[in-house]
N, C-alpha and C positions, 0 to 999 in steps of 0.2 A: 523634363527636358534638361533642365541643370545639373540633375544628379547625373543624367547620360552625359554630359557633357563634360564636368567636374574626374569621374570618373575615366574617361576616356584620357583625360589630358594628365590626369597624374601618370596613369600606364606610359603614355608617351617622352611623358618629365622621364620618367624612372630608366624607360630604354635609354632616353637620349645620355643621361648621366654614366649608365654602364658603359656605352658605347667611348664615351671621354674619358672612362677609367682606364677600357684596354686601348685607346690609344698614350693614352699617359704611361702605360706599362710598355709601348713596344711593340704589342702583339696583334697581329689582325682581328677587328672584332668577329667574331663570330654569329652568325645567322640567330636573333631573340624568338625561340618559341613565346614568348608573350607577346611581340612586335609584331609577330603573325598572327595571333588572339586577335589581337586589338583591330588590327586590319580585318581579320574575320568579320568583326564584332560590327563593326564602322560600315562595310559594305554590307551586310544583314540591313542595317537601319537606312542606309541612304537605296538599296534596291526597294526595301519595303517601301518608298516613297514614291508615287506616280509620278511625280515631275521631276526626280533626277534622271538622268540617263545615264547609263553603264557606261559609255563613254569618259565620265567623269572621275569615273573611281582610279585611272591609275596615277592622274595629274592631281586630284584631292591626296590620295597615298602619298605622291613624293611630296607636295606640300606640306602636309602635318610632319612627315618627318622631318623633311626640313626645319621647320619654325611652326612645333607643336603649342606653343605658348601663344600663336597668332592665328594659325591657319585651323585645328583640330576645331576652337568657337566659334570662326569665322564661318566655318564650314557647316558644321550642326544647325549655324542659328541662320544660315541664308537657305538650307533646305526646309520644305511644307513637312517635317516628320511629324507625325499626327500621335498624340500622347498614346493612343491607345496600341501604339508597336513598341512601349516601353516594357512592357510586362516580356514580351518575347525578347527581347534583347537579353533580357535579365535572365532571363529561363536557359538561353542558350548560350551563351557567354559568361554568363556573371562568376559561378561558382568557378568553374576551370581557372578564370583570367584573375582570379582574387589569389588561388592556390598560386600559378605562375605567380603573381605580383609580388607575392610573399618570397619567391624564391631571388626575384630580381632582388629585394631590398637584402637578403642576405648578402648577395654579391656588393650592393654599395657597402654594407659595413664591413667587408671584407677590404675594400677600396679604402674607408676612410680607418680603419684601425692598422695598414700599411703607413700611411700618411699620418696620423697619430704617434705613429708609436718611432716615427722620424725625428721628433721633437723632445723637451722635456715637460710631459704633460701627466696628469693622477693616472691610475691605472685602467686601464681601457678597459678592462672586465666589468671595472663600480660603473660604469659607460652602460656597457653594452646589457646588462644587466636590466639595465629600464627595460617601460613596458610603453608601449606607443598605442594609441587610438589614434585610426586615421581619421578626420572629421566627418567625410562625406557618409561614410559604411553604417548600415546600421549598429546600435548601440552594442549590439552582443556579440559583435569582431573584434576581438581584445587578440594583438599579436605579439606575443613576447619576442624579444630580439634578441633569439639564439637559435645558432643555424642547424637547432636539432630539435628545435619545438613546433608545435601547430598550433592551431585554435584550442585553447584551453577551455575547460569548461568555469563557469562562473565562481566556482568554490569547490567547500566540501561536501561530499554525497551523503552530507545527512538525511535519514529517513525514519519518522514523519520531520519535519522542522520545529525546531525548539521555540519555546515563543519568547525570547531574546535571546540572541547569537553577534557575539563582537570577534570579528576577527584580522591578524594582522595580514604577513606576507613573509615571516621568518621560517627557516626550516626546525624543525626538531627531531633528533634521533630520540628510538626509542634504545636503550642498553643491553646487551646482550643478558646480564643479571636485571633484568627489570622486575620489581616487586610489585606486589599490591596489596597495600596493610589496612588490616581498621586498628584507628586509635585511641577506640572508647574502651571503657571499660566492662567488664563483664564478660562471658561466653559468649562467643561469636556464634550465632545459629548456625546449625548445619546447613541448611542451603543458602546461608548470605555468603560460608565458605567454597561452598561449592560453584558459586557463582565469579566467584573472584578467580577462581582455579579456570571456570570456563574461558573467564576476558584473557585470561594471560595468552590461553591458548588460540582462541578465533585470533588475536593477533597476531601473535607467531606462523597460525596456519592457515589464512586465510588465503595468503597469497594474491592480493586482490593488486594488481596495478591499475595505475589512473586510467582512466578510461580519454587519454589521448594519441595521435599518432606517433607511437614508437612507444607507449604506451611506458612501463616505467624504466626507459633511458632517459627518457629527457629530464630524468634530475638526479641521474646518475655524476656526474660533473659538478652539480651544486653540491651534493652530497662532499665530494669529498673535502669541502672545504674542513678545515682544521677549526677554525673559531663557531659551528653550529655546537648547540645544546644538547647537551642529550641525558634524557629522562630516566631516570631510575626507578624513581617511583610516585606510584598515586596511592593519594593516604583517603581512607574514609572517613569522616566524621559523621556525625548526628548531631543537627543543631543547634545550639545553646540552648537550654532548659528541658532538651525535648532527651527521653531514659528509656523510648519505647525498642527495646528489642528484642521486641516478637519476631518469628521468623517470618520471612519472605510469606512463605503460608499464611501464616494466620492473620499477617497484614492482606492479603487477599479474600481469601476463603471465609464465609460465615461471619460477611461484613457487608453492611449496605453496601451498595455502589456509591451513593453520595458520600459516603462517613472514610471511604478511600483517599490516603495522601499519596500521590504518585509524584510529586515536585521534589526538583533538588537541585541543585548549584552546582557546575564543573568548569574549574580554571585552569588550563594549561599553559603554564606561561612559557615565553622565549628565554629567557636566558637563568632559568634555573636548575633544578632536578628534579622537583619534586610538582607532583601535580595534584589538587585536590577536590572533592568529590563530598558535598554538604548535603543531608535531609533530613528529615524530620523521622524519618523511621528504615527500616532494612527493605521497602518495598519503593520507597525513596533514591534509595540508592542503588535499587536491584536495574533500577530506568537509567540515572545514568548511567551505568556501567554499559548499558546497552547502548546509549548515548555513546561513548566513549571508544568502542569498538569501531566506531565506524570514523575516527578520525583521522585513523592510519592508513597507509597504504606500502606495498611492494618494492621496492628498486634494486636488485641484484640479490643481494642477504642483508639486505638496510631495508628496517620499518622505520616509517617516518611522517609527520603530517608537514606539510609546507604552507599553514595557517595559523600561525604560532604568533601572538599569543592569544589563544581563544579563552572567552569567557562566555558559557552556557546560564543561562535560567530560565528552566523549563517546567512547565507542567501544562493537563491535557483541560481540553475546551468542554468535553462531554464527558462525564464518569462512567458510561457504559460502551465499551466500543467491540461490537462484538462480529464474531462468524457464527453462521448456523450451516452443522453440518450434518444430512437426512444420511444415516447409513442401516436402514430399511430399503428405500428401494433397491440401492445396490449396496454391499458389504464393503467398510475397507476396515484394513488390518487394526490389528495394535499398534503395530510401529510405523502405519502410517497417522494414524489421530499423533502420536507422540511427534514425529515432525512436523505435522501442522502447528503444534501447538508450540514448540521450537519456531518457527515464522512468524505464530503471531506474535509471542514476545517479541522478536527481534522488530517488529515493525508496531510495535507497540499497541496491540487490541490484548484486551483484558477479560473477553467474557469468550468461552464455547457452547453454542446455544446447542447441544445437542439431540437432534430429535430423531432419536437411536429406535423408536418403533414403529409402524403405520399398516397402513393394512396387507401389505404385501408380504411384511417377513416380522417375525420378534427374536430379535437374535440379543436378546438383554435377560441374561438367568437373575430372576429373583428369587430370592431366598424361598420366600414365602410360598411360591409357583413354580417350581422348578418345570413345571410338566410347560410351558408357555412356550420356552426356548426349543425345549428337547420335542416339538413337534411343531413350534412354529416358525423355526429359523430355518433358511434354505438349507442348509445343511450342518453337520456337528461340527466341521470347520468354523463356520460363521455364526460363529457363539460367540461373546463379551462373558467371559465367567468374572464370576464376585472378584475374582483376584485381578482381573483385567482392569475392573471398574477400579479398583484400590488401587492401581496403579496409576492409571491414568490422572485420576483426582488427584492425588497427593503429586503428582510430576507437574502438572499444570498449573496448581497452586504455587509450586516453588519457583514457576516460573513467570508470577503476575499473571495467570488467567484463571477465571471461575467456572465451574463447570455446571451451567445451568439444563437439567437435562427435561425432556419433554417428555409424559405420555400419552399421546395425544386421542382425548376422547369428547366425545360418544362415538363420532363418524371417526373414520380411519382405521377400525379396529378388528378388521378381518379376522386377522391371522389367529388372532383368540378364537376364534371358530375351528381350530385346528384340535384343540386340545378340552376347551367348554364352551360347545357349540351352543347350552341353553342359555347361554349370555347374551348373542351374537343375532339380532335381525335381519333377513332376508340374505343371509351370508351366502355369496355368490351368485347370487339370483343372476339373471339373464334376463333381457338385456339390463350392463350395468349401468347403462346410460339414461337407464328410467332410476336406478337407485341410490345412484354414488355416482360424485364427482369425477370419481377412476375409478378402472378394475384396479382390483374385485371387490364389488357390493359387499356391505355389510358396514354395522355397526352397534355399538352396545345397547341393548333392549332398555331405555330407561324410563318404560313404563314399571320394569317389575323392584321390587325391594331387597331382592335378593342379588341381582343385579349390580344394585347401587352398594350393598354391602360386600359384595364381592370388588366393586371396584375401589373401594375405601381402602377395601385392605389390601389393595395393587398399590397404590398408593402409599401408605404407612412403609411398607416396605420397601419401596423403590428409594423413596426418600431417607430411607436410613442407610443407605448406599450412597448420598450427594448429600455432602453438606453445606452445600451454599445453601443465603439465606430466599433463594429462589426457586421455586416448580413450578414446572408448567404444565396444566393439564389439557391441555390443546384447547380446541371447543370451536373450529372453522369447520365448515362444508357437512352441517346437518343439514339431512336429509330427510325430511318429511317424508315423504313420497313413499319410503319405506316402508316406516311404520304406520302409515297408512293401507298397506299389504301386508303388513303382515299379523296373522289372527290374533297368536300370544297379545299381540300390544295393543291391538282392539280391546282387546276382551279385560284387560287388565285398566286401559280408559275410561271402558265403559263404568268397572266395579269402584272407580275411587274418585269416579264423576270429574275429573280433569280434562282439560284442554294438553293438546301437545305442547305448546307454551307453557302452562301451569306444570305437565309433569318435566319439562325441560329443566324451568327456573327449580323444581325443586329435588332433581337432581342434583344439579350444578350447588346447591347451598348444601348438603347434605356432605359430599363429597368434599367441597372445598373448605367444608370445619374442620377435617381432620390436616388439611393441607396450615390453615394458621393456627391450630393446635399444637402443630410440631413447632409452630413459630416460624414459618415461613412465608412469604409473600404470592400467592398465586399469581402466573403471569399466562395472561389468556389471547388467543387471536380478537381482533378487532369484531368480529361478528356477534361475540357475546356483548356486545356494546351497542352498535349500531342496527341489528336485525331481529335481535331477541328481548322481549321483553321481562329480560334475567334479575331478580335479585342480589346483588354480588353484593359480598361484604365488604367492608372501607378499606380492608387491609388488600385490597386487587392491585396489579399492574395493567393499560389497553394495546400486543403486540400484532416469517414466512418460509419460506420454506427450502429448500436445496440450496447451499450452498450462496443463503442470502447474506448481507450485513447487515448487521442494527444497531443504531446509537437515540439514545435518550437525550432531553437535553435536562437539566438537574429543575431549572424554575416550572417544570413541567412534573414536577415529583415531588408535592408533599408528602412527608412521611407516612404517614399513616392512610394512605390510597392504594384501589388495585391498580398493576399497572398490567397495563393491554396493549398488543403486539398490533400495530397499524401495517397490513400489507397489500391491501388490494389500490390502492392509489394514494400518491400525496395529498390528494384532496383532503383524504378521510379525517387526517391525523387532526385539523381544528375541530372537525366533528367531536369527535373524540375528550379530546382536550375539553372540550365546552361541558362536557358531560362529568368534570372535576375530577378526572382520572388518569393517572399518570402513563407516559404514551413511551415506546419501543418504538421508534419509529423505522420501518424495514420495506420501503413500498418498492413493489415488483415493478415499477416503471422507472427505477436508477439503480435497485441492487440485486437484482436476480442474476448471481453470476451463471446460473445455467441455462440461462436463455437463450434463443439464439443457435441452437443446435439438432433442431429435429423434436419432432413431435415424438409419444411414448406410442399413441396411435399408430398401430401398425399400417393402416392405407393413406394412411396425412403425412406429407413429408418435412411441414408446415408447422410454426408455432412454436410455444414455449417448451421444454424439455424438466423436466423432475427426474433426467434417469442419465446425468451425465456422472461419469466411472473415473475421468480423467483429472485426479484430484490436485496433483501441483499446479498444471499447466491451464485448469481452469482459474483457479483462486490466486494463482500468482503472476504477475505482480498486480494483478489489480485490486485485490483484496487493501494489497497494501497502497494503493492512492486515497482506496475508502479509508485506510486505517490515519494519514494524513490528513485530509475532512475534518476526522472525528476528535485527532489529537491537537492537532492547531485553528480550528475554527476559522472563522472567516479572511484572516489576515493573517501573513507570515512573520517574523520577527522583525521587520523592515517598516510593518504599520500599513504595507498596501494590501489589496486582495488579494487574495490565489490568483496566480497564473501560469496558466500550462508552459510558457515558454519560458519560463523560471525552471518550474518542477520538473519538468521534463530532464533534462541533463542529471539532476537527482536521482529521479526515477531510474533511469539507465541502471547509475554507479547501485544502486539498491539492488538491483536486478541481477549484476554480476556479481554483489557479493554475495545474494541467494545460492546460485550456481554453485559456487567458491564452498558453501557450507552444505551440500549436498541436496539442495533441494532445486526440482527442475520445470523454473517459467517456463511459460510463456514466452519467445522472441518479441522484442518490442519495435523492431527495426532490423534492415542486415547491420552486418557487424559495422562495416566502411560507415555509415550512420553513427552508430554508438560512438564512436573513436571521433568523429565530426563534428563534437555540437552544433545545430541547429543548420548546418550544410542541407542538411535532406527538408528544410521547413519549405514549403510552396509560398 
């Protein structure tokens, strides 16, 4: 009742003071669309009331305006308005009557910088310039007083947030010749240069204005002040003692995920030229840069940040922050994996789980099988040739991400039935719902040893096309059932006196020698953990599927452990864990981004989806809140928790600068929202 009250009565201060300016000026006042709001607003809450009568409303009307400062409390606090018609007042009035109120308080300083500027007094702009909170409003109404701004958003649209961020309220231009130098010694990597080549450009071409109303005018004006800074250049360093430069690459690629430094220090200060940019290695600084990008923004042909002087120290909360992207059930290009992978750096995720085979298509030519591809991908289009993979790899690397790819076996392995069907059990059988988790039935025969030798050396060779220190060779949704129909694996049971168990676990060890042979960590779905009674070797990781995330947390990964892909529930993951094996953690009840969309089930309209095509507009932006999660951990720079009504305004400005660099969200709100912080919040 206070704040309706409080509220009410500033509206009517604020009329009544306009109304005494144009009579001080002369001129008849004119009719307050906000004096009519507020009267709206005022009979809304006194009709909602059973015991006022309408009769009442137009001698309370002249009274408040009369003597709003006596009658507007007098009136609230002598009607029964019952707390629970506040929330409606608010819904219908609030937002409009706040937009108005802002416009009246333009017109008072319009009033008092007349009468100001009558006198000899400092100059009215270092005045006017302030920023006012009105006390009643919630916290995040911050109204600058210039009669060309609106609700501003809380800062800079850093994305993920840095975990310490200091910053001022000063403008800084960026220089029409603005550089970007490293000042160490020795040969610059080719893609720590390439990368610096990029920043220059995403700033110049980004185009991105603030994401408020009038969007970047409203600091066109401050702009042109003569005495702002402006920035020439950001120098690189590598920090005291530290001479690692390795490229961008090789600081990523064919490196634990633990044994990754991605931290680095960025200071832009207000009144110098020069701005600098500290870490420990070229993948250090390949983050801030990315950092760094996102400080600027748009206003006519002036780049500029209006947070000056910021000081950055950042690094991430979990060393694995990854996407997995299935491009088996449906195909996407080349140059689509290479802008995903462009997003995820910019939004800071560092792994690509790709689990590029399954049972429905193989469109991944390995050397060793060429015959895989050329009958079992949907078509010769949708092929990934050796040179694709070479591409890809080495692009993603340069750009902080690791290319962890999957082949996901025994179950999922159809489409090898295309090309050596004696591998392949009950391949296509009917119904598939007796043999596989999805069409089409089938999967690898691992009673037989020829089998398992043939899939060793799918293996050997897939892996000498990825060189991260990761493979995964699937190991989710065996199906017993199968090979229980079908004769070969009987008969082959029967001769070597095994249980399915026994010839399971002794697949999976056979197989997986030649996987830490090559010196790589096997990273396997969570069912080789929890449902099989598997042998794995120490060097495992415990990990889903379409268009999942997954992050690790590092006290969860001793070295020398497999690590396993946890997806079918949060729960599972202390399961797991307990069992002293290092965990992926990806559970399909918070990061299935394809869910949500239709079943693959042709008569179910119902359920989870494995077969969404829509690959920006799924994964983006929300990929990137998970990638936030992963990179700042439980607490933002500030030391409180995550909270939506912080990030959110972030999120926005994240979202447009996606747009800006050619890739296309998801809408997160209409526009009128975007331009509005927190206007559109219930």
């Amino acid at each position: 009742m206070q704040v309706v009250t409080d509220y009410l009565l500033m509206i009517m201060c604020v009329t009544a003071t306009r109304v005494a300016y144009q009579s001080y000026l002369r001129a008849p006042p004119e009719k307050s669309s906000l004096d009519t709001e507020a009267r709206v607003g005022a009979r809304r809450v006194l009709e909602a009331s059973g015991d006022v009568k309408f009769g009442l409303i137009p001698r309370l009307m002249m009274e408040t305006s009369q003597a709003p400062e006596v009658s507007l409390r007098r009136v609230l606090e002598a009607s029964d308005v019952k707390s629970k018609l506040i929330p409606r007042l608010v819904m219908e009035t609030f937002i409009e009557a706040i937009v108005l109120l802002y416009h009246e308080i333009i017109e008072f300083l319009d009033m008092l910088e007349f009468v100001w500027n009558s006198f000899t007094l400092p100059s009215w702009s270092s005045v006017r310039t302030a920023m006012v909170r009105i006390p009643f409003l919630p916290t995040f109404v911050v109204l600058p007083l210039t009669s060309n701004t609106t609700v501003a958003p809380p800062g800079l649209g850093l994305w993920p947030n840095p975990s310490s961020l200091s910053t001022g309220s000063q403008y800084v231009k960026v220089a029409q010749d603005f550089n970007i130098a490293f000042m160490g010694e020795g040969r610059i990597p080719e893609d720590l240069n390439d990368a610096m080549r990029n920043t220059k450009a995403l700033i110049w071409h980004d185009h991105l204005e603030r994401l408020v109303v009038g969007r970047g005018s409203v600091d066109a004006e401050a702009l042109l002040n003569s005495s702002i800074s402006t920035l020439k250049v950001l120098e690189l360093r590598l920090a005291p003692g530290s001479n690692n430069l390795k490229s961008i690459y090789e600081n990523t690629v064919g490196v634990e995920a633990f044994e990754r430094d991605e931290s680095y220090r960025l200071e832009v200060p207000s009144d110098a030229s020069t701005a600098t940019l500290i870490a420990n290695n070229t993948l250090g600084l390949f983050r801030g840069l990315t950092t760094f990008t996102q400080l600027f923004y748009l206003s006519e042909k002036t780049v500029y940040t209006f947070k000056a002087p910021i000081v950055i120290s950042d690094k991430p909360a979990f060393p694995h922050r990854g996407t997995l992207l299935d491009t088996s059930r449906n195909f996407f290009t080349k140059d689509d994996i290479l802008l995903t992978i462009d997003a995820m750096s910019w939004s800071k995720l560092n792994v690509l789980h790709w689990h590029v085979v399954d049972s429905q298509s193989f469109p991944l030519q390995v050397p060793a099988f060429p015959e895989l591809a050329e009958k079992g991908a949907y078509d010769s289009r949708s092929i990934y040739t050796v040179e694709d993979v070479r591409d890809i790899v080495k692009y993603a690397g340069s750009h902080g991400v690791d290319v962890l790819v999957e082949i996901d076996t025994p179950g999922h392995t159809t489409a090898i039935a295309e090309s050596h069907p004696e591998h392949i059990a009950c391949a296509n059988a009917v119904p598939w719902v007796k043999y596989a988790h999805e069409p089409p039935a089938g999967q690898l025969r691992i009673t037989s040893q020829e089998t398992i030798k043939f899939t060793a050396e799918l293996f050997s060779s897939v892996m000498g096309m990825f060189p991260s220190k990761y493979f995964s060779p699937g190991g989710d949704e065996v199906n017993f059932k199968c090979y229980a129909h079908d004769p070969q694996s009987q008969v082959e049971l029967k001769s070597s006196k095994k249980t399915l168990e026994k010839a399971l676990s002794s697949y999976v060890e056979q197989t997986h020698s030649v996987i830490t042979g090559a010196g790589k960590t096997p990273v396997v779905w969570e069912e080789m953990v929890l449902r099989h009674k598997i042998k794995l070797v120490n060097d495992t990781v415990a990990l889903s599927v379409l268009l999942s995330l997954v992050s690790f947390q590092p006290s969860l990964m001793p070295p020398h452990s497999f690590l396993g892909r946890v997806w079918k529930s949060s729960s599972h993951a202390a399961k797991v864990a307990k069992k002293g094996y290092r965990i992926i953690h990806v559970p399909s009840d918070y990061f299935y981004l394809d869910c949500g969309a239709g079943f693959w089930a042709g008569d179910d309209p119902n359920g989870k989806s494995w077969c969404a095509n829509t690959l920006d507009s799924k994964l983006w932006p929300r990929a990137a809140a998970a990638a936030e999660v992963f990179w700042t951990g439980a607490v933002g720079p500030d030391g409180q928790p995550r909270s939506v009504t912080e990030a959110f305004p972030r999120l926005q400005d994240f979202r447009y600068r996606l747009v800006e660099r050619g890739i296309r969200p998801v809408a997160l709100q209409p526009y009128w929202c975007a331009l509005r912080p927190h206007a559109c919040d219930l």
